[in-house]
TORKOL-4160 file (C-alpha; in steps of 0.2 Angstrom, whole numbers, padded with zeros to 4 digits, m for minus):
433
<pt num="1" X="m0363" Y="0800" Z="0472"/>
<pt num="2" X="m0372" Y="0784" Z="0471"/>
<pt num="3" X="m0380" Y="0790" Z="0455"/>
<pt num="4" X="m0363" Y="0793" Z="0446"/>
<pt num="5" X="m0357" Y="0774" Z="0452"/>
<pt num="6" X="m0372" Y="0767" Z="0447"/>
<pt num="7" X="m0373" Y="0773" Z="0431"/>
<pt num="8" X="m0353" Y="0770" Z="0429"/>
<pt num="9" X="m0352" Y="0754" Z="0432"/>
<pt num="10" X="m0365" Y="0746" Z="0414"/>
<pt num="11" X="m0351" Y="0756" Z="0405"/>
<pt num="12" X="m0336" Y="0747" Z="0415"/>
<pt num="13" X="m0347" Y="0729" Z="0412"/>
<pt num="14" X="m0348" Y="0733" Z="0392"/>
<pt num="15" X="m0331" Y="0728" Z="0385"/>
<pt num="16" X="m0334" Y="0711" Z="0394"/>
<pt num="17" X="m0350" Y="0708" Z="0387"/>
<pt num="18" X="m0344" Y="0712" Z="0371"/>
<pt num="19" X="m0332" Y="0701" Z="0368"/>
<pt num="20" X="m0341" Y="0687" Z="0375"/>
<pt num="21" X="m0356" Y="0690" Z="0361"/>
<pt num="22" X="m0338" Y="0690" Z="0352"/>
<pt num="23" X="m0333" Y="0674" Z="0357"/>
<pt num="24" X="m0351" Y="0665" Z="0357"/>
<pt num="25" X="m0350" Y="0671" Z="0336"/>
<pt num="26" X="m0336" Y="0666" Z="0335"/>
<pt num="27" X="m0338" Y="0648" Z="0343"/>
<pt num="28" X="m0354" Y="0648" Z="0332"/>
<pt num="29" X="m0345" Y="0652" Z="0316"/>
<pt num="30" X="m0331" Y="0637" Z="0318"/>
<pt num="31" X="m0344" Y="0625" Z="0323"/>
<pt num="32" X="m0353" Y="0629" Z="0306"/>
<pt num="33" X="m0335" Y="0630" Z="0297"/>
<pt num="34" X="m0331" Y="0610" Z="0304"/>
<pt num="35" X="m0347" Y="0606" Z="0300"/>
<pt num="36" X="m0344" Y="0610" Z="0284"/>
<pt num="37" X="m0329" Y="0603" Z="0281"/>
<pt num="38" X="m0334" Y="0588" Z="0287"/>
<pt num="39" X="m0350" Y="0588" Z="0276"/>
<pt num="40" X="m0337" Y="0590" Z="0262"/>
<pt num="41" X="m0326" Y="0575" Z="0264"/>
<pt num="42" X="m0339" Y="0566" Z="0267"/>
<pt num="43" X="m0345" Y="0569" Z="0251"/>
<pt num="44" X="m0328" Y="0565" Z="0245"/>
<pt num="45" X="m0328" Y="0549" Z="0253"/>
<pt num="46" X="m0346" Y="0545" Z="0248"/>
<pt num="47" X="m0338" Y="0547" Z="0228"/>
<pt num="48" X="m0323" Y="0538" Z="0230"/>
<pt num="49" X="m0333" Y="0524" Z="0237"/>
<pt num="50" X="m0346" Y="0524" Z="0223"/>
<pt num="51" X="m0334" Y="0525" Z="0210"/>
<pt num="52" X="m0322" Y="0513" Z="0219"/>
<pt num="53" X="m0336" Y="0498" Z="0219"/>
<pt num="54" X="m0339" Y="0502" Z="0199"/>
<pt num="55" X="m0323" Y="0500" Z="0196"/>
<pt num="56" X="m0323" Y="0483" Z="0208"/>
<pt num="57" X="m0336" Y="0477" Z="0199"/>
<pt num="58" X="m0331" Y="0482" Z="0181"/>
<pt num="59" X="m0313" Y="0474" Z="0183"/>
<pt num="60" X="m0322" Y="0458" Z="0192"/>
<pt num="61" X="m0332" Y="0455" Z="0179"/>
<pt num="62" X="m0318" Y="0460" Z="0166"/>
<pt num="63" X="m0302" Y="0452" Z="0171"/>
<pt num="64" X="m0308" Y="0435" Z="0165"/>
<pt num="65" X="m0309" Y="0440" Z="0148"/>
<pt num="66" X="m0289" Y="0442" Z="0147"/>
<pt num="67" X="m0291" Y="0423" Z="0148"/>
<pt num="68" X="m0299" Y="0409" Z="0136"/>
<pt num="69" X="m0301" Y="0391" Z="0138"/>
<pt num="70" X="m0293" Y="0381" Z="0124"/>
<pt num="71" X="m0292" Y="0362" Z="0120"/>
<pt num="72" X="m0277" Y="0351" Z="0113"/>
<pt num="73" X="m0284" Y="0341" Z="0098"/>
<pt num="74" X="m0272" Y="0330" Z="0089"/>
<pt num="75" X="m0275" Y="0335" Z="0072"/>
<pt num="76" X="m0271" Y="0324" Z="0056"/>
<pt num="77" X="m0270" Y="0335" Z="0043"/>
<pt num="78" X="m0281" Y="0322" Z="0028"/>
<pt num="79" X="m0275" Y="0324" Z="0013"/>
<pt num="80" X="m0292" Y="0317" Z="0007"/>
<pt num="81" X="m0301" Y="0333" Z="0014"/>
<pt num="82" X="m0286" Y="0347" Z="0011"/>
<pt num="83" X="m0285" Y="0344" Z="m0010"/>
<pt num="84" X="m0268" Y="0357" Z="m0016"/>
<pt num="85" X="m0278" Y="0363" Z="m0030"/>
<pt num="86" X="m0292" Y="0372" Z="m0014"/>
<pt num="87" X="m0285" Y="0373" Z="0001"/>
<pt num="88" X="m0292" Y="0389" Z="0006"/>
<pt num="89" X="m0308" Y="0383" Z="0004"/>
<pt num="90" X="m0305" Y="0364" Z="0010"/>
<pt num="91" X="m0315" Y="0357" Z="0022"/>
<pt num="92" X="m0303" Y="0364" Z="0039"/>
<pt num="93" X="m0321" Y="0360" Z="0051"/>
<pt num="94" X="m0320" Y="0340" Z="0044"/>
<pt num="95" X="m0303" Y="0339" Z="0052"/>
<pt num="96" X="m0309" Y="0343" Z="0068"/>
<pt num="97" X="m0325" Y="0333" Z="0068"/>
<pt num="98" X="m0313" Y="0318" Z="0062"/>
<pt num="99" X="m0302" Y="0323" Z="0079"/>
<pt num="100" X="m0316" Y="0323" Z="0090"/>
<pt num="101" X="m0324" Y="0305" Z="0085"/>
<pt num="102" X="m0309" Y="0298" Z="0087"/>
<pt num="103" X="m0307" Y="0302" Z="0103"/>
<pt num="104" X="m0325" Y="0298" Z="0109"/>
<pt num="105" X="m0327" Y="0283" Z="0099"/>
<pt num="106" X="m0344" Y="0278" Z="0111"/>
<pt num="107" X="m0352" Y="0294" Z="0104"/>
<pt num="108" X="m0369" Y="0291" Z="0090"/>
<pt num="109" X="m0382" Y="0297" Z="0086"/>
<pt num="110" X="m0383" Y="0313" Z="0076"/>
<pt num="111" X="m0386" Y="0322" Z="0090"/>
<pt num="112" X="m0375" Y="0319" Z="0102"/>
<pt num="113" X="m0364" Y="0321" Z="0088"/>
<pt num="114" X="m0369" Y="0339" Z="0086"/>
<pt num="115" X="m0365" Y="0343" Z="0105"/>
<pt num="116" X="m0347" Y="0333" Z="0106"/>
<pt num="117" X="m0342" Y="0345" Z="0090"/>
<pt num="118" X="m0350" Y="0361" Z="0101"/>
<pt num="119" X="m0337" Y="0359" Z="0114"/>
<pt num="120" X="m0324" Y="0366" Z="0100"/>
<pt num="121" X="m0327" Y="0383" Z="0094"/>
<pt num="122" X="m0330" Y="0387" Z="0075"/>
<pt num="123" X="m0313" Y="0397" Z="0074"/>
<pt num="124" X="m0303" Y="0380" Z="0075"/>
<pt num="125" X="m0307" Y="0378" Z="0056"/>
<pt num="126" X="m0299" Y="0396" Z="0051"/>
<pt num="127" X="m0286" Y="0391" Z="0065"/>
<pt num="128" X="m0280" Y="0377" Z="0055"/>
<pt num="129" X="m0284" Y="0385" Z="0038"/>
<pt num="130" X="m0270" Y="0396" Z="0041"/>
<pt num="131" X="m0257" Y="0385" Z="0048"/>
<pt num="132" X="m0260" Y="0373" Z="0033"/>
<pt num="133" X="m0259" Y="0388" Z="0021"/>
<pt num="134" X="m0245" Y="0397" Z="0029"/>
<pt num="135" X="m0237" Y="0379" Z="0029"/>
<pt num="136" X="m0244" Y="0366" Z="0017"/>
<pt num="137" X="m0232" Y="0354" Z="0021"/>
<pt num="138" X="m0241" Y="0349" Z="0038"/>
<pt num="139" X="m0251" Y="0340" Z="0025"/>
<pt num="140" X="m0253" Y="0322" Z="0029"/>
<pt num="141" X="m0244" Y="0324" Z="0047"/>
<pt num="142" X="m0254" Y="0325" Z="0065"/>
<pt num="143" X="m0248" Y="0340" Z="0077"/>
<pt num="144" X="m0255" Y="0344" Z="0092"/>
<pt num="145" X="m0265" Y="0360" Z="0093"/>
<pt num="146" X="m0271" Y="0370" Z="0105"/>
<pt num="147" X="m0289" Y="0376" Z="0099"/>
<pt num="148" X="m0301" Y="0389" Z="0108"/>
<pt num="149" X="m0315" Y="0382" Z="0116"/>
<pt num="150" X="m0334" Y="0385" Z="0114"/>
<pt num="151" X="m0340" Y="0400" Z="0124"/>
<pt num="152" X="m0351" Y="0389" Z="0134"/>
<pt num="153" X="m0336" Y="0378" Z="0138"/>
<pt num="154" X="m0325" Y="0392" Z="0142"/>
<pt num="155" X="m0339" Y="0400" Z="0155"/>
<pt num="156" X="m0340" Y="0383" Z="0163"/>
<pt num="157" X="m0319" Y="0381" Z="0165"/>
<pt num="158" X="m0320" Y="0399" Z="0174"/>
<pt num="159" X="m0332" Y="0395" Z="0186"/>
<pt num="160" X="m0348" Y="0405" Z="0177"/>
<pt num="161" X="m0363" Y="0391" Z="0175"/>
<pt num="162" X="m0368" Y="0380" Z="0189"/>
<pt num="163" X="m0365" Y="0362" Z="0184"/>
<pt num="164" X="m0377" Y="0356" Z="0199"/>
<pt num="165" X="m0392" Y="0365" Z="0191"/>
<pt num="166" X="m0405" Y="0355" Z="0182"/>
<pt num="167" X="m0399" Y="0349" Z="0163"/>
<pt num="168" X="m0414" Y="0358" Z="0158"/>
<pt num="169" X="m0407" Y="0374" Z="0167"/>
<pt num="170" X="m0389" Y="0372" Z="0158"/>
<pt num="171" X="m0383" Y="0378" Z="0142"/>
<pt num="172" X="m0372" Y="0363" Z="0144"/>
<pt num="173" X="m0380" Y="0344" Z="0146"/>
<pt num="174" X="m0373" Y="0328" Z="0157"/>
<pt num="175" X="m0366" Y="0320" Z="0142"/>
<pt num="176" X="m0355" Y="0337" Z="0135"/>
<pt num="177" X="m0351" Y="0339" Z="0156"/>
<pt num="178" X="m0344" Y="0320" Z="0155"/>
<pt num="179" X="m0334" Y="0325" Z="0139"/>
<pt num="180" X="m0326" Y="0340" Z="0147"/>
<pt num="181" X="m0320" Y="0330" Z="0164"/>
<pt num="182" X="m0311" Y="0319" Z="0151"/>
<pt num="183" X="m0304" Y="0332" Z="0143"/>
<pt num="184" X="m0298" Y="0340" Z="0159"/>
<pt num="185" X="m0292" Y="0323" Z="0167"/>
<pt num="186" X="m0281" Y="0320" Z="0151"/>
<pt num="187" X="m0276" Y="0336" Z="0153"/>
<pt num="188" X="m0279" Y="0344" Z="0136"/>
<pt num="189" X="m0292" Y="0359" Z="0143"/>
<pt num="190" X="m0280" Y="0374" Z="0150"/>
<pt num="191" X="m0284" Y="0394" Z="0150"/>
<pt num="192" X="m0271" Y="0405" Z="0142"/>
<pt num="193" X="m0268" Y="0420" Z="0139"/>
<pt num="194" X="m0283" Y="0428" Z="0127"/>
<pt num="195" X="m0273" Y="0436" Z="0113"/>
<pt num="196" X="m0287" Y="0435" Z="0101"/>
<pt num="197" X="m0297" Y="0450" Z="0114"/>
<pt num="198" X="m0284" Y="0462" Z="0107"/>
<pt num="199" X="m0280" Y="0457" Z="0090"/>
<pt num="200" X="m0298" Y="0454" Z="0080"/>
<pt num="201" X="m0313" Y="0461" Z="0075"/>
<pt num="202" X="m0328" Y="0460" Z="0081"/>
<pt num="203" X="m0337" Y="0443" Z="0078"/>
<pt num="204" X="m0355" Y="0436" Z="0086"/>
<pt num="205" X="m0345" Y="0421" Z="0092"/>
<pt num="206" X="m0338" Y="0428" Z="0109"/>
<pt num="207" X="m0322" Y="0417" Z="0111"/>
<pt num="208" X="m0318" Y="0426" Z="0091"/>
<pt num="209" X="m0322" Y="0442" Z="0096"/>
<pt num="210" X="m0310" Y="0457" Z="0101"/>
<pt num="211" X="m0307" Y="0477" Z="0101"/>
<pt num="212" X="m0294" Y="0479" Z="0087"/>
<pt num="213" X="m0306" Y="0482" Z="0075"/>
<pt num="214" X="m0314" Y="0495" Z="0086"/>
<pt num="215" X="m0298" Y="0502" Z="0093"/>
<pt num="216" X="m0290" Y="0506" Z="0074"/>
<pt num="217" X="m0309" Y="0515" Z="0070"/>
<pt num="218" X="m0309" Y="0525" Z="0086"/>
<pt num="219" X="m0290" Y="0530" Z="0083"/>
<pt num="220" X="m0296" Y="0535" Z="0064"/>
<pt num="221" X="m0310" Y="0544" Z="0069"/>
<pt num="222" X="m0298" Y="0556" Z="0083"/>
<pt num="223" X="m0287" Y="0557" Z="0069"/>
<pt num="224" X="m0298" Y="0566" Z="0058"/>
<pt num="225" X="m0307" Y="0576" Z="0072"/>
<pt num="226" X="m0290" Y="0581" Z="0077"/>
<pt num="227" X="m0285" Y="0588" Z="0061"/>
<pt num="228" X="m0300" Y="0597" Z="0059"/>
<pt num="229" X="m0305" Y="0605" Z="0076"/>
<pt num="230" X="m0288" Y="0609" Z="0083"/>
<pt num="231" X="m0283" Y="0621" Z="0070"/>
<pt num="232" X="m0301" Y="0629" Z="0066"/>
<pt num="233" X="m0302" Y="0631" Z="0087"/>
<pt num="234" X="m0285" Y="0639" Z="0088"/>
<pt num="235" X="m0288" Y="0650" Z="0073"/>
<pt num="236" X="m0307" Y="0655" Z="0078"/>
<pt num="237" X="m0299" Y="0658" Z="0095"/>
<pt num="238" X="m0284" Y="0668" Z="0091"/>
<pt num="239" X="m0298" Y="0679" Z="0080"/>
<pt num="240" X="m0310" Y="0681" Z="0091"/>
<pt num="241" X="m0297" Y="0687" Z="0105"/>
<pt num="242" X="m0283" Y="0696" Z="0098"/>
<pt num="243" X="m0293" Y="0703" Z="0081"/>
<pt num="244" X="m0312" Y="0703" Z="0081"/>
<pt num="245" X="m0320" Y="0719" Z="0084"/>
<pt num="246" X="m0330" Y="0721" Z="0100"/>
<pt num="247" X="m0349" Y="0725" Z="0094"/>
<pt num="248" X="m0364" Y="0716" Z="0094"/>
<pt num="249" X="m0358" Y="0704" Z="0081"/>
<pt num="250" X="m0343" Y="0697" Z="0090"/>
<pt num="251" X="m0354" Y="0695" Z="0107"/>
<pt num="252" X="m0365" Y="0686" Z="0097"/>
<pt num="253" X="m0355" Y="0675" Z="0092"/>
<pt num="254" X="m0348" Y="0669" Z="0109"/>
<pt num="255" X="m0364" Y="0667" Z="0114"/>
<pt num="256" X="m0366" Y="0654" Z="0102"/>
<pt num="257" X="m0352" Y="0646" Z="0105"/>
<pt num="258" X="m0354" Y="0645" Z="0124"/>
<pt num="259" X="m0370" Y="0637" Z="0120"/>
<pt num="260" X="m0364" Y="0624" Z="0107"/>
<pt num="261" X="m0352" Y="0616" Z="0121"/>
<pt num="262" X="m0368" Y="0614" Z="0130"/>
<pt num="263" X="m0379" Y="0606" Z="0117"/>
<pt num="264" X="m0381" Y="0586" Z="0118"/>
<pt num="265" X="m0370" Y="0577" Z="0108"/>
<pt num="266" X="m0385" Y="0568" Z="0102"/>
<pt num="267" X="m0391" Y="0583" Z="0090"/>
<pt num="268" X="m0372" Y="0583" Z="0083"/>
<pt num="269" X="m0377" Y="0566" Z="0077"/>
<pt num="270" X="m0391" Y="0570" Z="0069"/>
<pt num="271" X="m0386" Y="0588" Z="0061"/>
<pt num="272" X="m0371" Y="0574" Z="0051"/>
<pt num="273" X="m0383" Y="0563" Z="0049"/>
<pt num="274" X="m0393" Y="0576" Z="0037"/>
<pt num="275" X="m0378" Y="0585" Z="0033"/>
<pt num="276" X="m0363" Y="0571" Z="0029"/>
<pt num="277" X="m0373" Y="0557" Z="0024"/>
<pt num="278" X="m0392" Y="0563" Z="0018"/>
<pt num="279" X="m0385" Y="0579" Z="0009"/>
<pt num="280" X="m0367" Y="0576" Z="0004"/>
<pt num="281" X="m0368" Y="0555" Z="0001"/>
<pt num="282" X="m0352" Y="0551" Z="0012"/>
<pt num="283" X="m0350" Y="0534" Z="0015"/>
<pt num="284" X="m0360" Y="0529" Z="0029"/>
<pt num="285" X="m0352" Y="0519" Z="0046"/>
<pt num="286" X="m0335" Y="0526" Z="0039"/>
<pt num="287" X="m0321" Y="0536" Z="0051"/>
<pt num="288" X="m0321" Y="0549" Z="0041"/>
<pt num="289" X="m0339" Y="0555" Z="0045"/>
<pt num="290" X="m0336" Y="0551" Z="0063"/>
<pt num="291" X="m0321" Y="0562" Z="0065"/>
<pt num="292" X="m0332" Y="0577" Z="0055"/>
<pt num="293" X="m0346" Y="0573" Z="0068"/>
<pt num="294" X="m0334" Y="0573" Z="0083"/>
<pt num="295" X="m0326" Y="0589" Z="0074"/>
<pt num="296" X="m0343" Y="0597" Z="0076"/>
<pt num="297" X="m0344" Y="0591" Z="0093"/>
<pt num="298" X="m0325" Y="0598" Z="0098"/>
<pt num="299" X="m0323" Y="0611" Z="0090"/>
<pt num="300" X="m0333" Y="0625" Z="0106"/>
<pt num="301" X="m0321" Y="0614" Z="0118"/>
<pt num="302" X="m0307" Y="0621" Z="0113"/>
<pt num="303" X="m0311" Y="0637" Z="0106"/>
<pt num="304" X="m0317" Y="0641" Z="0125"/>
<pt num="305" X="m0300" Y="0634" Z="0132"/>
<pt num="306" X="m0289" Y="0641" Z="0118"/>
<pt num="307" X="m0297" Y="0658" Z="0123"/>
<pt num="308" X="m0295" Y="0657" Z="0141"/>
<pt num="309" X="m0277" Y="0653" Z="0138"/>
<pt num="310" X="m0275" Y="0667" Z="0129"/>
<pt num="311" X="m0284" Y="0678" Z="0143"/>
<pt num="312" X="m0271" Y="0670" Z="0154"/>
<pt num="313" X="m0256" Y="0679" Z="0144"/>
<pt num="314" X="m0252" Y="0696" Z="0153"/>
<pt num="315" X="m0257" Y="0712" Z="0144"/>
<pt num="316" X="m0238" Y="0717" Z="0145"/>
<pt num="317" X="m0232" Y="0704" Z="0135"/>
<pt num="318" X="m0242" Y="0713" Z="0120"/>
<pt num="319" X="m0238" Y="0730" Z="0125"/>
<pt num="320" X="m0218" Y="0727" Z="0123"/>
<pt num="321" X="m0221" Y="0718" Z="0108"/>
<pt num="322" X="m0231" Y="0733" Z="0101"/>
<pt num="323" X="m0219" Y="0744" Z="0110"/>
<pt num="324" X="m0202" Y="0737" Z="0098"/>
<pt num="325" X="m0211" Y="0740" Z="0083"/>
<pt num="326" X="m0218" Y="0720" Z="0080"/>
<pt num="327" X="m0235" Y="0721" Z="0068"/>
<pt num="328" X="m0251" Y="0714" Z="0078"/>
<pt num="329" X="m0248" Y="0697" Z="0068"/>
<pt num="330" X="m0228" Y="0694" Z="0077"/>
<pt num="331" X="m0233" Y="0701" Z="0092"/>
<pt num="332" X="m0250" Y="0687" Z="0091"/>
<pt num="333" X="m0238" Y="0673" Z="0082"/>
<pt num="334" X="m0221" Y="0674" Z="0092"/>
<pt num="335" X="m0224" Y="0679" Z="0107"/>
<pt num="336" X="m0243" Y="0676" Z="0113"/>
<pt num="337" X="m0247" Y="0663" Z="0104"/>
<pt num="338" X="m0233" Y="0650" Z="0112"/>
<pt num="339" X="m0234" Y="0655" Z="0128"/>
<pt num="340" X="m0254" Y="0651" Z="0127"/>
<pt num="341" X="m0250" Y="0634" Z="0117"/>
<pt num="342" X="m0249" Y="0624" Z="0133"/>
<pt num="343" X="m0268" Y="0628" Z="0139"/>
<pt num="344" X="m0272" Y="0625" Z="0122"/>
<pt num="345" X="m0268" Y="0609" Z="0122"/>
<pt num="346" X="m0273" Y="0605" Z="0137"/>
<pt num="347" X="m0289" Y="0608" Z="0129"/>
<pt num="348" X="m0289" Y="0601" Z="0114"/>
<pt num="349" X="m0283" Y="0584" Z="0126"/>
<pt num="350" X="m0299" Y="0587" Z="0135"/>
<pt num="351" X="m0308" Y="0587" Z="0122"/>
<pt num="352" X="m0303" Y="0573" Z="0112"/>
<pt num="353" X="m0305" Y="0562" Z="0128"/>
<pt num="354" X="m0323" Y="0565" Z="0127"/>
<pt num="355" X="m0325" Y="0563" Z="0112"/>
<pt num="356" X="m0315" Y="0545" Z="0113"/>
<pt num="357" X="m0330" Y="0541" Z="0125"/>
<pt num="358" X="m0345" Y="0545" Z="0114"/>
<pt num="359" X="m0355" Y="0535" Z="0107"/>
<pt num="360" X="m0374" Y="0544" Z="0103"/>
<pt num="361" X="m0367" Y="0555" Z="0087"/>
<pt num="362" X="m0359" Y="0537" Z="0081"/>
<pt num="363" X="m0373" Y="0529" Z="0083"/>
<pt num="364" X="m0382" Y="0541" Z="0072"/>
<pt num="365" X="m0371" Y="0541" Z="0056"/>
<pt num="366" X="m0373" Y="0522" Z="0057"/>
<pt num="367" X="m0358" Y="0514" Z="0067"/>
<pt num="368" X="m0368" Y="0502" Z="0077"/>
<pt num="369" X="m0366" Y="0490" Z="0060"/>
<pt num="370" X="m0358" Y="0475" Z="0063"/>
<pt num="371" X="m0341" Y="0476" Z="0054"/>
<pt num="372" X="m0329" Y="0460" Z="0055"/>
<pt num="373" X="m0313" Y="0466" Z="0045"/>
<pt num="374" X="m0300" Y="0480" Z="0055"/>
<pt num="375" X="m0302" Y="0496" Z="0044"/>
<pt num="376" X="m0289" Y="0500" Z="0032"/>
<pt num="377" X="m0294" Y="0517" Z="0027"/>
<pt num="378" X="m0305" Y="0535" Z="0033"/>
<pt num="379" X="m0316" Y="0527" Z="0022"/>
<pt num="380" X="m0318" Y="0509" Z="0025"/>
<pt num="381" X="m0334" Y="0503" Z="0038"/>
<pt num="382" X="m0328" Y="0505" Z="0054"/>
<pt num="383" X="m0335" Y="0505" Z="0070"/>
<pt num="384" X="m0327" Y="0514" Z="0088"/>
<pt num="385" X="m0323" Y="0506" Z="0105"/>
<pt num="386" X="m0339" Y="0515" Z="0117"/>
<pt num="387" X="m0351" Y="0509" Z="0102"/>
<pt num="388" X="m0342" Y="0491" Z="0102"/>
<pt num="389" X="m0346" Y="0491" Z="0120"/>
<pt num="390" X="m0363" Y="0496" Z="0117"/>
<pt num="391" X="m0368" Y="0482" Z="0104"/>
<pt num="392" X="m0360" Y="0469" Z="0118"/>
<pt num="393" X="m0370" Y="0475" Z="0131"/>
<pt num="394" X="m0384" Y="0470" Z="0122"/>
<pt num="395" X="m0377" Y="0454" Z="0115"/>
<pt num="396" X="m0388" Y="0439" Z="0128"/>
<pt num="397" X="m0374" Y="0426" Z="0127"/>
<pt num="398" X="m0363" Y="0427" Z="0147"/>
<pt num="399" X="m0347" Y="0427" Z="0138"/>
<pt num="400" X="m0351" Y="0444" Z="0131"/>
<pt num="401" X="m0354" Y="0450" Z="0151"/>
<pt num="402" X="m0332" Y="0450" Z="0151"/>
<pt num="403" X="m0331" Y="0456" Z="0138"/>
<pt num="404" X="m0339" Y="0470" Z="0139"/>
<pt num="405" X="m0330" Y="0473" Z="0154"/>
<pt num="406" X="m0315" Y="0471" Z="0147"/>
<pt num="407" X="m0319" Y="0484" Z="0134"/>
<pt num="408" X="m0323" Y="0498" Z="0148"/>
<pt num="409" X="m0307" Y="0493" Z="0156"/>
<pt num="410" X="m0297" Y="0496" Z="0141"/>
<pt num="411" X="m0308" Y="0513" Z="0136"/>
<pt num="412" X="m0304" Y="0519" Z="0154"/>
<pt num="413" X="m0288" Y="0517" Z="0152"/>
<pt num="414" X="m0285" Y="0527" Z="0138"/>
<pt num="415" X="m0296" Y="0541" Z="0146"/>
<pt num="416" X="m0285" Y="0540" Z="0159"/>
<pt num="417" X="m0271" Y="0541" Z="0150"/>
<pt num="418" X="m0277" Y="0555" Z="0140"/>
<pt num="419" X="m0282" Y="0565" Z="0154"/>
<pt num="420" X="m0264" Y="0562" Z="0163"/>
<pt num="421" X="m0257" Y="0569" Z="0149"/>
<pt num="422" X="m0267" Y="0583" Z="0150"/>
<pt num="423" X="m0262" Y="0586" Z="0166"/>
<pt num="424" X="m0243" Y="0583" Z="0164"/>
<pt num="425" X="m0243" Y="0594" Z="0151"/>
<pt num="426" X="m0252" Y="0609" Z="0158"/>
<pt num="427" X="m0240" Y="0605" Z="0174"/>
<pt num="428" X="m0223" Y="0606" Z="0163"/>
<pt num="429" X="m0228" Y="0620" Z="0151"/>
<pt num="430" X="m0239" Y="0632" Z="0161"/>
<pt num="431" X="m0233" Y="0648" Z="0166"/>
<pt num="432" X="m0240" Y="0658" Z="0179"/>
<pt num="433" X="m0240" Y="0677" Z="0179"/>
């Protein structure tokens, strides 16, 4: 009797203990489960934070480029120095070192002569040069004229060099100092709006130089790799899908181009640089060869996302096609082929966004020149936006620094908008199945 409770009773206490291992797994399992969690947002936050300081410190040190300093000059248009017979080639710099002596009368010495005309920038001349050749009447009158500032005088107007320095230590002396406190008392220094940053060329003075002539060669350049990699990824897409045999060929094949979306962009640069340039003689530094580079570079992009929008397209779709008598071409070309356009271009957007954004294959087929004019033509020397960037982070002069900044803010935002668009599109036109 005792024998039969005793060895009852282990067997009435199992359940419990059961469930209590149970409960202690349990308890183990969502301890591990917050903890990961946790980890993961942390790591979320950690990103947002890093990313949110670069883009603090790109936008402070970017803004002020979407200003300039300029300086009010009564100008008297000489018509000593402005002869009808030249007047492109008239001496436009004389009128503005006439302007300035005349306002510092107490100024001599040649060189003290040199650093009153420094506070004025070189582009006054070309300025001037075109109001007088847009308007040759001006000839003989005075008007007053807003002219851009030195770079040096526009740094020390936005708060950039420390006047209390040592004169030794400044970019700017006492003398020059005095002159601009003048200037400001009379009120002829303001900041405006920097329109020249969006509607010139590059130049290797910083208060002439701006992104259009890089924006108009990175637009060529997409233009070109858009033509050429998002028909040939479609079609190799569509083919190696819908029609390629499967054998060892085929498999091949993929392979490669799985492995050509990972290969450096570098070594595209290169393989134009023997192809393009050494081998065919295209021009050098000239959209056109960039966009055959960035084709190069594109094209396993969206090959890979074309063919995964096909995969995406039920089987059924295909079958009833085939099943009321439509050839494999209509059954691919009206029916399979528009429901996967969507993620196609989802992909081809991807895809041109990175290739807006480099700069080593450019660099390779000789963009990095120094090219003043806006490009006309997918022939004309041209250079793109990241490789203007590039050449102005290596520029030593400060006013570069916001510039430079600037230049990223306006790259970025094209990204961004390019990738939006990616998403809005894939949002309104995918179909799930």
């Amino acid at each position: 009797m005792n024998n039969s409770t005793t060895n009852a009773s282990p067997s009435k206490k199992h359940p419990a203990r059961i469930l209590e291992i149970v409960n202690r797994g349990l308890t183990k399992r969502y301890r591990a489960e917050r903890r990961f969690r946790f980890y993961g947002l942390m790591a979320i936050m950690v990103s947002l934070l890093f990313l949110s300081l670069l883009f603090i410190s790109i936008g402070t040190n970017g803004y002020s480029a979407l200003q300039q300093t300029f300086i009010k000059l009564n100008i008297f248009f000489d018509p000593d120095l402005l002869r009808q017979e030249a007047l492109a080639s008239a001496n436009y710099q004389g009128l503005v070192k006439n302007t300035l002596r005349s306002m510092f009368p107490d100024v001599k010495g040649r060189g003290d002569m040199r650093k009153l005309y420094g506070l004025v920038s070189s582009g006054a001349s070309f300025q001037l040069r075109d109001m007088v050749l847009q308007n040759p009447e001006i000839i003989g009158a005075t008007r007053e004229i807003w002219v851009p500032a030195d770079d040096d005088v526009d740094m020390l107007i936005k708060g950039h060099i420390n006047r209390e320095g040592a004169e030794s230590d400044r970019r700017l002396k006492d003398n020059q100092l005095a002159w601009i406190d003048q200037l400001a008392g009379e009120g002829r220094i303001e900041k405006k709006f920097n329109r020249t940053f969006f509607t010139a060329g590059d130049s290797r003075e910083p208060e002439l130089a701006g992104i259009w002539g890089a924006t108009v060669g990175s637009f060529l350049t997409l233009v070109i790799t858009l033509l050429l990699s998002f028909p040939m990824g479609v079609a190799a897409a569509v083919y190696l899908e819908e029609f390629a045999p499967k054998n060892r060929w085929t498999d091949l094949i993929e392979v490669n181009v799985n492995n050509l979306a990972a290969v450096p962009s570098i070594v595209f640069g290169l393989l134009g640089l023997a192809v393009f340039l050494n081998f065919f003689g295209l021009p050098r530094s000239a959209p056109l060869v960039g966009g055959l580079v960035l084709t190069l570079m594109t094209l396993p992009v969206i090959i890979i996302a074309s063919r995964s929008a096909l995969k995406s397209v039920p089987p059924s779709i295909r079958e009833a096609a085939l099943g009321v008598g439509a050839s494999k071409m209509q059954m691919v070309s009206h029916h399979v082929l528009p429901l996967a356009l969507p993620g196609m271009l989802t992909g081809t957007i991807i895809g041109m966004a990175r290739a807006l954004g480099e700069t080593a294959p450019l660099l390779m087929i000789g963009m990095v020149a120094f090219i003043v004019d806006i490009p006309a033509g997918f022939s004309d020397p041209s250079t793109a936006l990241p490789v203007q960037i590039f050449l102005w982070a290596d520029s030593p002069e400060r006013a570069f620094v916001e510039r430079t900044s600037a230049a990223i803010m306006v790259l970025l935002a094209f990204l961004i908008t390019m990738n939006a668009a990616a998403v809005i599109l894939r949002k309104r036109f995918e179909r799930r199945w």
